[in-house]
C-alpha positions as CSV (number, residue, x, y, z in Angstrom):
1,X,140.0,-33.3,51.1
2,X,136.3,-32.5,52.3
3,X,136.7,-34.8,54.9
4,X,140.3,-33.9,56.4
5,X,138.3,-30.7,56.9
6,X,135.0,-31.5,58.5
7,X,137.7,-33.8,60.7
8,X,139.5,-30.8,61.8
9,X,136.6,-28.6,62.4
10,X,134.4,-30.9,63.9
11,X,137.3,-31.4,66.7
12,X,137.0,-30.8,70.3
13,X,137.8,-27.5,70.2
14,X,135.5,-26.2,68.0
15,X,132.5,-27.5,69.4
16,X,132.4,-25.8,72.6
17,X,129.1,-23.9,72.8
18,X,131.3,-20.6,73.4
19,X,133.5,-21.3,70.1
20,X,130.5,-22.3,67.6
21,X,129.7,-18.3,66.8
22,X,133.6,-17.4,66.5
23,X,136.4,-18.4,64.8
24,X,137.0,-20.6,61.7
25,X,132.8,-21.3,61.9
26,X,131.9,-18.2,61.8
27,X,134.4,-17.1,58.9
28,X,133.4,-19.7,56.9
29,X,130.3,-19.2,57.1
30,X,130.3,-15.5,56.7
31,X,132.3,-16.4,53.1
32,X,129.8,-18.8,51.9
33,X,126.9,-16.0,52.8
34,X,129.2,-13.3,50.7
35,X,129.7,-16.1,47.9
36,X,125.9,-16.2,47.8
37,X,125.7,-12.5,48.0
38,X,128.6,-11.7,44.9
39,X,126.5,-12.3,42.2
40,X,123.7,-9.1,43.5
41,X,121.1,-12.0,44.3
42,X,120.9,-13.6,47.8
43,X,117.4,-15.4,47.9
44,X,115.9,-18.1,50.6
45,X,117.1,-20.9,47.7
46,X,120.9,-19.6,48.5
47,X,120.4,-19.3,52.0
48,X,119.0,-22.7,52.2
49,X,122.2,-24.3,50.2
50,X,124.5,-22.1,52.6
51,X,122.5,-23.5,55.3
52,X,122.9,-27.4,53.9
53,X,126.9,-27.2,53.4
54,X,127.4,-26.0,56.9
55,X,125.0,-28.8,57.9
56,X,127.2,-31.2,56.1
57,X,130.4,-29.4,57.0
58,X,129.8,-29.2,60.5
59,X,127.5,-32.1,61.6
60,X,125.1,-29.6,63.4
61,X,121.2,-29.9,62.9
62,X,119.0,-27.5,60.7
63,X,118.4,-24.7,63.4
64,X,122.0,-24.7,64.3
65,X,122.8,-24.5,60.8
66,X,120.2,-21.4,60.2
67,X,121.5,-19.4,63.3
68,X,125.1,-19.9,62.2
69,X,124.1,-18.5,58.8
70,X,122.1,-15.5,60.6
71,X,125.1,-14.9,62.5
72,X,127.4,-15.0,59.3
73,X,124.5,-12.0,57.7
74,X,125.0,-10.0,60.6
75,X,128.5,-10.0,60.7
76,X,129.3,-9.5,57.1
77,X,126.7,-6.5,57.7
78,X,129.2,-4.6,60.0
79,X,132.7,-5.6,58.1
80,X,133.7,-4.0,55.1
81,X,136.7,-6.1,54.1
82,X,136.6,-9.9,53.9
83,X,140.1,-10.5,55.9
84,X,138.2,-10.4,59.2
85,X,136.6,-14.1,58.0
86,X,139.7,-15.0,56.3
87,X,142.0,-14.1,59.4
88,X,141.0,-16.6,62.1
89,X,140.8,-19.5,58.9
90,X,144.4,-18.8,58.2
91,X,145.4,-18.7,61.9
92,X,143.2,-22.4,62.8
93,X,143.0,-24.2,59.4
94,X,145.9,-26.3,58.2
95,X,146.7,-25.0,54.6
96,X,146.1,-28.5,53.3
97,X,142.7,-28.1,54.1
98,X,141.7,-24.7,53.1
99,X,141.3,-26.1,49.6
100,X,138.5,-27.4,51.1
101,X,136.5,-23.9,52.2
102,X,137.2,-23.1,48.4
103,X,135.4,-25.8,47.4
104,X,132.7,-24.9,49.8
105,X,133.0,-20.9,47.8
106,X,132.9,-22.5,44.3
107,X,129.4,-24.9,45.3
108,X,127.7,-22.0,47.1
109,X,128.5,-19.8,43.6
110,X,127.1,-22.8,41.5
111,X,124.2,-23.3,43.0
112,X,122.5,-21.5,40.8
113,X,124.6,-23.4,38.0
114,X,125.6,-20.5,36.8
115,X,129.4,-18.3,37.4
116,X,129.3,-14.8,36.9
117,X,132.6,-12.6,36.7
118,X,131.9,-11.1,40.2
119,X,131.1,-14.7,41.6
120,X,135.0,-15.8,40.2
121,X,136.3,-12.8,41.4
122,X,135.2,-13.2,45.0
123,X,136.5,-16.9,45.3
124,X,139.9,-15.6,43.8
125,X,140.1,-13.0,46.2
126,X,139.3,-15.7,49.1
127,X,141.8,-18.3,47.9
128,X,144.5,-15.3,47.9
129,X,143.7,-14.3,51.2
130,X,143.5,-18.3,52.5
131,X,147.0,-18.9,50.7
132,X,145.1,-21.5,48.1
133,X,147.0,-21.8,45.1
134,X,145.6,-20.9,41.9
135,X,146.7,-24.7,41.0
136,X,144.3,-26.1,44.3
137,X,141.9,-23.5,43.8
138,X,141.0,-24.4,40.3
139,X,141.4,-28.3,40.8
140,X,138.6,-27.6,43.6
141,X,136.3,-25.8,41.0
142,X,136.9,-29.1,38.7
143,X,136.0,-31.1,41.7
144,X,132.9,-29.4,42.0
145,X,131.5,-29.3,38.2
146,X,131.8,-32.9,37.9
147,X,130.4,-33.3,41.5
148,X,127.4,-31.5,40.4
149,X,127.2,-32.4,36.9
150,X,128.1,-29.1,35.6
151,X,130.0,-28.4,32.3
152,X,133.5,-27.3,32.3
């Protein structure tokens, strides 16, 4: 599923210089930073595992990956609702694949190995606003305990 994604994202038109601080790259990264942020705490540890999916979700290099997350802070900073980031995924992402950004939501939120109730909340409200099933939205969170060893 990951990899459909990183496929699609990774395409020609995405990686125009112009495109890489707008659109889906952008949203998605501006929803991993306010997964990180849900639980209160946003330290340099969360940053740095932000950081490392979009690395691994984009193919871009470590700076590229800590300006994209920069970007993603100062955008959330002047927003207010979360459909501005979910918007431009719903318009460019194939709904097959958005499963895959919620899998991206439920590893930034267990990174710290732990889910808090504001943490869950915030990837529900994403996968509602992405048109993710509550079926596909909970077989990505399984997908990502066992991935990281976690308990169910």
């Amino acid at each position: 599923m990951l990899d459909q994604i990183i496929k699609f994202l990774t395409g020609p038109d995405l990686t125009r210089p112009s495109q890489a601080d707008e659109g889906p790259r952008l949203a998605i990264a501006a929803l991993l930073v306010e997964a990180a942020k849900s639980d209160g705490v946003y330290r340099d540890g969360e940053r740095f595992v932000v950081a490392g999916l979009l690395r691994r979700l984009f193919t871009i290099e470590e700076e590229a990956a800590a300006r994209l997350v920069a970007a993603a802070e100062q955008a959330l900073a002047q927003s207010v609702q979360l459909f501005r980031f979910t918007r431009p995924i719903v318009e460019q992402v194939p709904p097959e694949q958005r499963a895959g950004i919620i899998e991206l939501l439920w590893e930034t939120v267990y990174a710290d190995r732990i889910l808090t109730a504001d943490e869950d909340s915030m990837v529900r409200r994403v996968a509602g606003l992405l048109y993710v099933s509550d079926l596909d939205r909970g077989a990505a969170r399984l997908r990502v305990l066992k991935r990281l060893g976690i308990p169910e």
